[in-house]
N, C-alpha and C positions, 0 to 999 in steps of 0.2 A: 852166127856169132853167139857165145855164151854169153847169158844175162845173167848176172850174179848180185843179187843183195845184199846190203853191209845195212845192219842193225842193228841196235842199243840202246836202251832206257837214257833219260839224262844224267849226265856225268858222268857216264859210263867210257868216254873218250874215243864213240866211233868216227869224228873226224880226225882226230890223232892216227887212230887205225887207217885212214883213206889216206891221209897224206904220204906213210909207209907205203903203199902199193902205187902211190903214183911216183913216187922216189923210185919205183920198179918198171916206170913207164905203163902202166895198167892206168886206161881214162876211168876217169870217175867222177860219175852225175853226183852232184848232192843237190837232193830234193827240196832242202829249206833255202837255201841261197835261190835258186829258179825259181821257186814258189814265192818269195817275197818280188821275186823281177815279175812275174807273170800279174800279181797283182796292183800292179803296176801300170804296166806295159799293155796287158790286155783289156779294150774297151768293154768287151762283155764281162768279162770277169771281175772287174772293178763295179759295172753295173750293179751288178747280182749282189757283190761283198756289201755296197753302198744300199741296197735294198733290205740286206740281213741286217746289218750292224748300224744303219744311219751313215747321216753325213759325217760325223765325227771322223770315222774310220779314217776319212785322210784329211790331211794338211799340207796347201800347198801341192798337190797333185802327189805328196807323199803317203809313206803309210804311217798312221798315228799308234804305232807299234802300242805303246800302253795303254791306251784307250782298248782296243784290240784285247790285249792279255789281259786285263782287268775283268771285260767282259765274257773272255769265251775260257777260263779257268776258273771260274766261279760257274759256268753253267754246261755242264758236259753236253745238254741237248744242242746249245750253241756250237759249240766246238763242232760237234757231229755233222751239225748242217754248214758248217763253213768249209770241212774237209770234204762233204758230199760238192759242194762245188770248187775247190781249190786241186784236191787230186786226181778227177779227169783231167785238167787241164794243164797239169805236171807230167802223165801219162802223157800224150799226147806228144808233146814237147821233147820226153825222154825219146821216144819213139824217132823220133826225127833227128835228134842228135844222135840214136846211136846208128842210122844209115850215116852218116858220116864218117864213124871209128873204123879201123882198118887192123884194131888188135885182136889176138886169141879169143881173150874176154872180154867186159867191159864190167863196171859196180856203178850200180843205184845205191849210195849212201842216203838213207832213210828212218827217218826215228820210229814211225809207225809203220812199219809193214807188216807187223803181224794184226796191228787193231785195224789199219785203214783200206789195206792191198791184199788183195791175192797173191799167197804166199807160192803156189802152183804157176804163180808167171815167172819164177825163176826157173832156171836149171840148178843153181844153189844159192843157198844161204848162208853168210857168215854173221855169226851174234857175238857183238862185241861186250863182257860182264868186267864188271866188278862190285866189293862190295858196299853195298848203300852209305855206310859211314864214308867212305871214301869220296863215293858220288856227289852227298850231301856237302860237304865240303867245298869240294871242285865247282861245284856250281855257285855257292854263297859265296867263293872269291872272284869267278869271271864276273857273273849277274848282280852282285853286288844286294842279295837278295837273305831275307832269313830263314833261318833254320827249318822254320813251319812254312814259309810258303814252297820252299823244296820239295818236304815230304808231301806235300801235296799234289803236289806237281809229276812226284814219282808213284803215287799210287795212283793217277791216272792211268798211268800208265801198265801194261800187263807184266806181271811176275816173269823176272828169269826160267824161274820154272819148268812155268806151262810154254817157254817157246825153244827152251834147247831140245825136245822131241825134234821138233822139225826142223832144225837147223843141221847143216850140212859140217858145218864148223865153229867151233869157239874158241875167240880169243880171250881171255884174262887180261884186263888192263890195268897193269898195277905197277909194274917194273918195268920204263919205258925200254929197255933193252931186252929184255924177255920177249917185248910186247912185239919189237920188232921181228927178232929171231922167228917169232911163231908168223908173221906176217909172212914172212920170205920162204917157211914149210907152206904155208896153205898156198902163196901162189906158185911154187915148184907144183906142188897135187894138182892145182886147177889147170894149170898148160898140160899137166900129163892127162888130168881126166878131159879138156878141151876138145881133143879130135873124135872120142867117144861118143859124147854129146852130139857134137857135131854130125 
């Protein structure tokens, strides 16, 4: 089965993008919705978070989501060590659900794959862009968050840049009808490059 990754900086609209491919019947993992259930759900993994972060981290057998952001976007070394334990155990998880798919392909929607994963565990890569004003925006109205803690939050993150070399494909997310249009060329390319791969 082809492993395909869907990536995007924040506000850049890759689950906008995922939900198009799955209107195409294409399953599609997304790694942050799993990754808050695994921390959760998994006694080890909650161990581990509760060892990094303290007891705070949850409430209620929940996750203390802002307690969490507060502390691990103010200190990148944090961050680093909560995704060194939160991403094997997303991995893992992906791996088992995708013995289950029965499509051509399958997408790992991902916000870090190019900081956190091996980009060489796909067969391709699609990078979902747009431009930062836009992003900054779309984010301050979902998250309900300012301006400055945005750009923050986006220079965490690695420049469009340095990751369309390695990208196999890019969508421009800006014209949700465009956006779709180019959804429906890249999965026509990928069923055709599909058996190749394969």
């Amino acid at each position: 089965m082809v492993l395909v990754g869907l990536t995007g900086g924040i506000g850049s609209g890759k689950s906008t993008v995922a939900k198009y491919f799955e209107k195409l019947d294409v399953p599609v993992y997304y790694s942050d919705t799993e990754a808050k259930k695994l921390m959760i759900t998994s006694k080890s993994l909650k161990k581990s978070l509760i060892k990094l972060l303290g007891k705070k981290a949850y409430i209620n057998d929940s996750l203390n989501k802002k307690y969490i952001a507060k502390k691990i976007f103010n200190d990148a070394e944090l961050l680093n060590e909560m995704n060194a334990l939160v991403h094997p155990a997303v991995r893992k998880h992906f791996m088992k659900w995708v013995a289950d798919q029965e499509a051509s392909y399958v997408i790992q929607e991902t916000a870090l794959l190019f900081e956190n994963l091996n980009p060489d565990f796909y067969d391709a890569i699609i990078l979902v862009t747009a431009p930062e004003k836009e992003r900054v925006e779309r984010v301050m109205l979902r998250d309900n968050s300012t301006k400055d803690a945005v750009i923050n939050r986006i220079k965490m993150q690695g420049k469009d840049a340095d990751k369309i070399p390695f990208s196999h494909y890019i969508i421009e997310n800006l014209e949700l009808k465009k956006t779709e249009q180019k959804v429906e060329e890249v999965h026509r390319a990928l069923l055709d490059n599909s058996e190749e791969i394969c």
